[in-house]
C-alpha positions in Angstrom: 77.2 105.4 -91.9 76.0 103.4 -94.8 77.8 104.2 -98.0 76.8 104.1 -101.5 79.8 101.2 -102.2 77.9 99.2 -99.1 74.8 99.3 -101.3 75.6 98.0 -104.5 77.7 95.3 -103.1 74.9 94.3 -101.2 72.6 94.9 -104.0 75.2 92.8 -106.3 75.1 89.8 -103.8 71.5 89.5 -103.5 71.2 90.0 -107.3 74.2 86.9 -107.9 72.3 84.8 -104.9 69.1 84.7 -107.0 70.2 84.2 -110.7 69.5 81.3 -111.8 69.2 79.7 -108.9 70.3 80.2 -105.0 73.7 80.4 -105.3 76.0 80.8 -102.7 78.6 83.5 -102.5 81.9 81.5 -101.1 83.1 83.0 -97.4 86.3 84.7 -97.3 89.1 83.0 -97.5 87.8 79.8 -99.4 90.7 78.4 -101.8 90.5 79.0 -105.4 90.3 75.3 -106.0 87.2 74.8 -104.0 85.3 77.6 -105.5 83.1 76.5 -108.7 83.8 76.8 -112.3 81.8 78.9 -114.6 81.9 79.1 -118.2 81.3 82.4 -120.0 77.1 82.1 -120.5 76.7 80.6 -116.7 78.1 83.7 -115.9 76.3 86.2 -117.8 73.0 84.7 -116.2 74.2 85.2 -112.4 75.4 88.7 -113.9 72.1 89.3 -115.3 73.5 90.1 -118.6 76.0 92.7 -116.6 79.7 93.5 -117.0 82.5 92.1 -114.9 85.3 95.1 -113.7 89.1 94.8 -114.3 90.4 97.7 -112.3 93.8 98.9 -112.8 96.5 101.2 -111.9 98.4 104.0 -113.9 101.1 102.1 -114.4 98.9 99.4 -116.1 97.6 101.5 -119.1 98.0 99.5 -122.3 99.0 96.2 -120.9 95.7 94.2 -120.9 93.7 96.2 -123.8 94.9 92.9 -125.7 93.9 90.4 -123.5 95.8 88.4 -121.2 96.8 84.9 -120.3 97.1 84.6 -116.6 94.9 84.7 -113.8 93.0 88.0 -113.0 90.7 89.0 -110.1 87.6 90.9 -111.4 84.2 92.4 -109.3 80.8 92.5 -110.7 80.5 95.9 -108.5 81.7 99.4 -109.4 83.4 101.3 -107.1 85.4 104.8 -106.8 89.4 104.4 -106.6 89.5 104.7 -103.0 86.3 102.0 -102.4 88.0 99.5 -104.6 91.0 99.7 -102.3 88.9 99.0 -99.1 86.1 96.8 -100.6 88.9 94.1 -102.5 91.4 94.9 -100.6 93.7 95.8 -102.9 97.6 95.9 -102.2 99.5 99.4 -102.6 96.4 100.9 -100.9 98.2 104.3 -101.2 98.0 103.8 -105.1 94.7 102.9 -106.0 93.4 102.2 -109.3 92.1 105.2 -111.6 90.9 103.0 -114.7 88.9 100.1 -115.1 88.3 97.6 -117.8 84.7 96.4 -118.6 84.5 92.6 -119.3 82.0 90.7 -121.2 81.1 87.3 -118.9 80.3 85.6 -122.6 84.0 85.6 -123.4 85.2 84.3 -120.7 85.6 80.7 -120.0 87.2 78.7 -116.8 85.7 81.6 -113.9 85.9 80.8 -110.8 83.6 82.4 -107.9 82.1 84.3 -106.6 83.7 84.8 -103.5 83.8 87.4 -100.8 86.7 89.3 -100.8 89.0 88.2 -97.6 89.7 91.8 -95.7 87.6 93.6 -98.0 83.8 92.6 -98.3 83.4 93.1 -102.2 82.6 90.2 -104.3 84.8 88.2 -106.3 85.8 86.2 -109.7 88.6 84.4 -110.6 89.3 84.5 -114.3 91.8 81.0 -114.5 92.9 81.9 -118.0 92.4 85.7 -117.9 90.4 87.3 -121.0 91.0 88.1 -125.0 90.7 91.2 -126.3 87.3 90.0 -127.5 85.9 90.0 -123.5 86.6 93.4 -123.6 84.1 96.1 -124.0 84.5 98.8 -127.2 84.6 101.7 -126.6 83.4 102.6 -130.1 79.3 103.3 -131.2 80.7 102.6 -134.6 80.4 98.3 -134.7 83.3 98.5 -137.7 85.8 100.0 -135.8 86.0 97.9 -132.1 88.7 100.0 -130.4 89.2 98.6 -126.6 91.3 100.7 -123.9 91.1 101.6 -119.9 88.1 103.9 -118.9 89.0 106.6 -116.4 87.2 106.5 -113.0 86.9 108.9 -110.1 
């Protein structure tokens, strides 16, 4: 049974493989250090000018709205709570994420990716520094007031 999560993973691949240029999603299992570096603007072309995800738990709420300094795993594909379990194979599958962070590729610098996800199938970046509040999204229509927090998700 094909699943709408099947689709825009493949969709997201074939998008990533053509943008700029044929690039190459890394197999499964290929080390961090061997995947290549992006910067911020690279990325925003494979993107097409899309967002990257940060998906988070519960227990999470309020701990990156102000960026964050180590290494975080982000997808270029939206998926329900229970997808984003299967498809990045997230640990504590019986506690999957509810929110999700949008991230703006032009803010982020040392990326690694993309990468299939080992045991999962999604796609993968590696942000090597994590993001600043700036990489985050507002949540605001009002551009003098840029308030950024977790967005629900079903």
């Amino acid at each position: 049974m094909t699943t709408t999560s099947w689709m825009a993973t493949l969709f997201d691949a074939r998008m990533i493989e053509r943008r700029p240029k044929n690039i190459r999603i890394a197999p499964p299992g290929t080390s961090v250090g061997a995947l290549s570096i992006l910067n911020g603007n690279a990325l925003r072309k494979q993107l097409g000018g899309r967002y990257l995800f940060r998906y988070l738990r519960s227990n999470q709420i309020g701990q990156l709205v102000n960026g964050v300094g180590t290494r975080q795993y982000v997808s270029p594909t939206p998926y329900s709570p229970g997808e984003a379990v299967k498809w990045l194979a997230l640990p504590r599958p019986n506690y999957p994420p509810t929110f999700v962070l949008f991230l703006i590729p032009d803010h982020l610098r040392n990326i690694r990716g993309p990468r299939y996800v080992l045991l999962g199938g999604g796609i993968e970046y590696i942000l090597e520094d994590g993001f600043g509040e700036n990489a985050i999204v507002s949540v605001s229509a009002d551009p003098s007031n840029q308030p950024r927090w977790e967005i629900s998700i079903r």
